[in-house]
N, C-alpha and C positions, 0 to 999 in steps of 0.2 A: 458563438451561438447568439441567436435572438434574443426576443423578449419570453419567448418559451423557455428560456434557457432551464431553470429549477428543473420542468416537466423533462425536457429532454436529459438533462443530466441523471435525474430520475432511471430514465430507461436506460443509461449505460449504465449503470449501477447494478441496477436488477438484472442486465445481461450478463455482466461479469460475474456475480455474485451466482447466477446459474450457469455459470461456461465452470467456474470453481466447483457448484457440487458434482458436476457432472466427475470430476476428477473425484473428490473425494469417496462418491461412491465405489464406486475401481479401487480402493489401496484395503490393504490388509492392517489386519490391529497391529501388527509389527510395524508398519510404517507410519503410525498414529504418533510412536514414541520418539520417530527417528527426530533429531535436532533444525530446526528449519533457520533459514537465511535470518530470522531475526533473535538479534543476540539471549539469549538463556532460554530460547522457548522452543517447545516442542512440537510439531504438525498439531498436534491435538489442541495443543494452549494455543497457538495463531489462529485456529478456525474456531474455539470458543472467545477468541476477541474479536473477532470480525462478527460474533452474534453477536455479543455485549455492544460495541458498537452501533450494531442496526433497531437496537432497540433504547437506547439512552437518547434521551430527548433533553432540550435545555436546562430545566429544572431539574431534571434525575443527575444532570451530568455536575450541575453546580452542587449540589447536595453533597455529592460522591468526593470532588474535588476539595469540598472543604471538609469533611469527614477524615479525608486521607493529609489533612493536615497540609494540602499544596504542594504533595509528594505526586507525581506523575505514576511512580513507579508504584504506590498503594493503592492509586486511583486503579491501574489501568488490571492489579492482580485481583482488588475484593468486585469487580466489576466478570474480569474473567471468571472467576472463583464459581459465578452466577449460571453461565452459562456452560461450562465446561461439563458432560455428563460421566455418569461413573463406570462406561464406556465409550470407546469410540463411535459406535453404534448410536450411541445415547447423544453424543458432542453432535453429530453431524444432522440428527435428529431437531436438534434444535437451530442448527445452521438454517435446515432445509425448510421451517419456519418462518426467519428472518429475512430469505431471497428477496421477498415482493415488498418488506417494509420500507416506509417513506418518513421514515425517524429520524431528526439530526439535531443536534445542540444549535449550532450556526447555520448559517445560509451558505457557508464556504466548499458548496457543494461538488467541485474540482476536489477539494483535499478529501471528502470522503468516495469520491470513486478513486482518488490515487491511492488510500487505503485496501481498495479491494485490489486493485491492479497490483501495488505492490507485495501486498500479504500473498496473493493468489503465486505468485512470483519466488517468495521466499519457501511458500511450499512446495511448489513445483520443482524446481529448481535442483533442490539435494535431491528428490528421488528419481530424479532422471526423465521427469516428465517433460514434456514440451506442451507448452500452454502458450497460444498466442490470443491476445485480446483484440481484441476492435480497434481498429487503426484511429478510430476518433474518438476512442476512450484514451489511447495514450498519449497524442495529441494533446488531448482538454488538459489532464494531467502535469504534461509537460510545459505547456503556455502557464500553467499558476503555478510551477514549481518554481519556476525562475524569476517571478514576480514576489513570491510572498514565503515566510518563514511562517508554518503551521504547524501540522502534527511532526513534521521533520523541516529540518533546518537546512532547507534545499536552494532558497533566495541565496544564502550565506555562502552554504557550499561553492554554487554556480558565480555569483560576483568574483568579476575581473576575468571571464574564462568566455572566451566563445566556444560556444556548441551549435554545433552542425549536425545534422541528421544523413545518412548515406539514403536511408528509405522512407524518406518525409519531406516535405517542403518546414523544416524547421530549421532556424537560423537566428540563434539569440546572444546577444553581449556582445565583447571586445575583450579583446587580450589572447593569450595562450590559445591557440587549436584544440578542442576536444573533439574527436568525430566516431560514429558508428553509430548503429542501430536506436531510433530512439527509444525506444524500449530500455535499452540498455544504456541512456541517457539517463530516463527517467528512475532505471533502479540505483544508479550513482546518484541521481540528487538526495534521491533517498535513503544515501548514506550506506549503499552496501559495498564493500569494497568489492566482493566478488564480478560485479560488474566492468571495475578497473581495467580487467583481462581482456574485452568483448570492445575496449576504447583504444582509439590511438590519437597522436598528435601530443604535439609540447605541453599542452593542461593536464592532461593523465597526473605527471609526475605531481602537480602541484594537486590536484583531486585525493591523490595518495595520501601527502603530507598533510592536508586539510582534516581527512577522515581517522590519521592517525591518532 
């Protein structure tokens, strides 16, 4: 991207972020509870962290971080805890709020649309949704996963693996073959094994081992 880059990253944010409510107005309170792609949390607790997210700014976010004692996982619950309503109704209410904000701790503006991409992912995903995002939101995504350890540990993961995209002009590292969708790149950098199944080539096995 340019020097607009911020502005533009901006607006794949806010697309994604409304390609997701658009999903979650569609599910029933039953599938509020159902368990989503990210480890102990439930469709409802993923989309009251992607509020909490879009409205924690630098200061709020350092405040939180050392309150929770430099606990990630106190940080990221008394933060949900905030946005989360006392129905789903209520959660997505406040989601649908946070769409258009332009809130961020850092400037690391790739890791917060790989956050809507991947979150939006994690929920889709168990309920049998098919949610495809913007070929140049998972792109940006995918170009800073492979460069930098952020909200996931995806630099780390991906070192020593080439990855290839079957439906992208993407082509990053050396070593072992990972290839398929990058979508499904990007949700292995981001640590979800379920994506391991949708990859092929000699890196797979070692992406496995890595996330074990």
């Amino acid at each position: 991207m340019t020097a607009a880059e911020p502005a533009e990253h901006w607006t794949l944010i806010h697309a994604e972020r409304a390609r997701l409510l658009g999903v979650l107005e569609g599910l029933s309170p039953e599938q509020f509870t159902q368990r989503s792609l990210c480890d102990g949390w439930s469709v409802d607790e993923v989309v009251a962290h992607l509020s909490a997210a879009a409205n924690t700014g630098r200061w709020a976010w350092i405040s939180s971080i050392i309150r929770s004692g430099f606990d990630p996982a106190k940080h990221n619950s008394r933060l949900l805890s905030r946005y989360r309503g006392r129905s789903p109704a209520e959660t997505v209410e406040n989601f649908r709020e946070a769409v258009t904000a332009t809130i961020a701790p850092t400037k690391d503006y790739p890791a917060f649309l790989g956050e809507v991409v991947v979150h939006s992912q994690d929920i889709a995903l168990p309920l049998g949704i098919e949610l495809s995002p913007d070929p140049e939101a998972v792109a940006s995504v995918a170009r800073y996963f492979v460069a930098k350890d952020f909200a996931v540990n995806s630099k780390t993961l991906a070192k020593g693996l080439r990855l290839r995209a079957d439906d992208a002009d993407f082509d990053s590292g050396s070593g072992p073959m990972v290839t398929g969708r990058l979508l499904d790149l990007v949700m292995a950098m981001a640590g979800r094994p379920e994506a391991l199944r949708a990859l092929n080539g000699d890196g797979v096995a070692e992406l496995r081992t890595r996330m074990s």
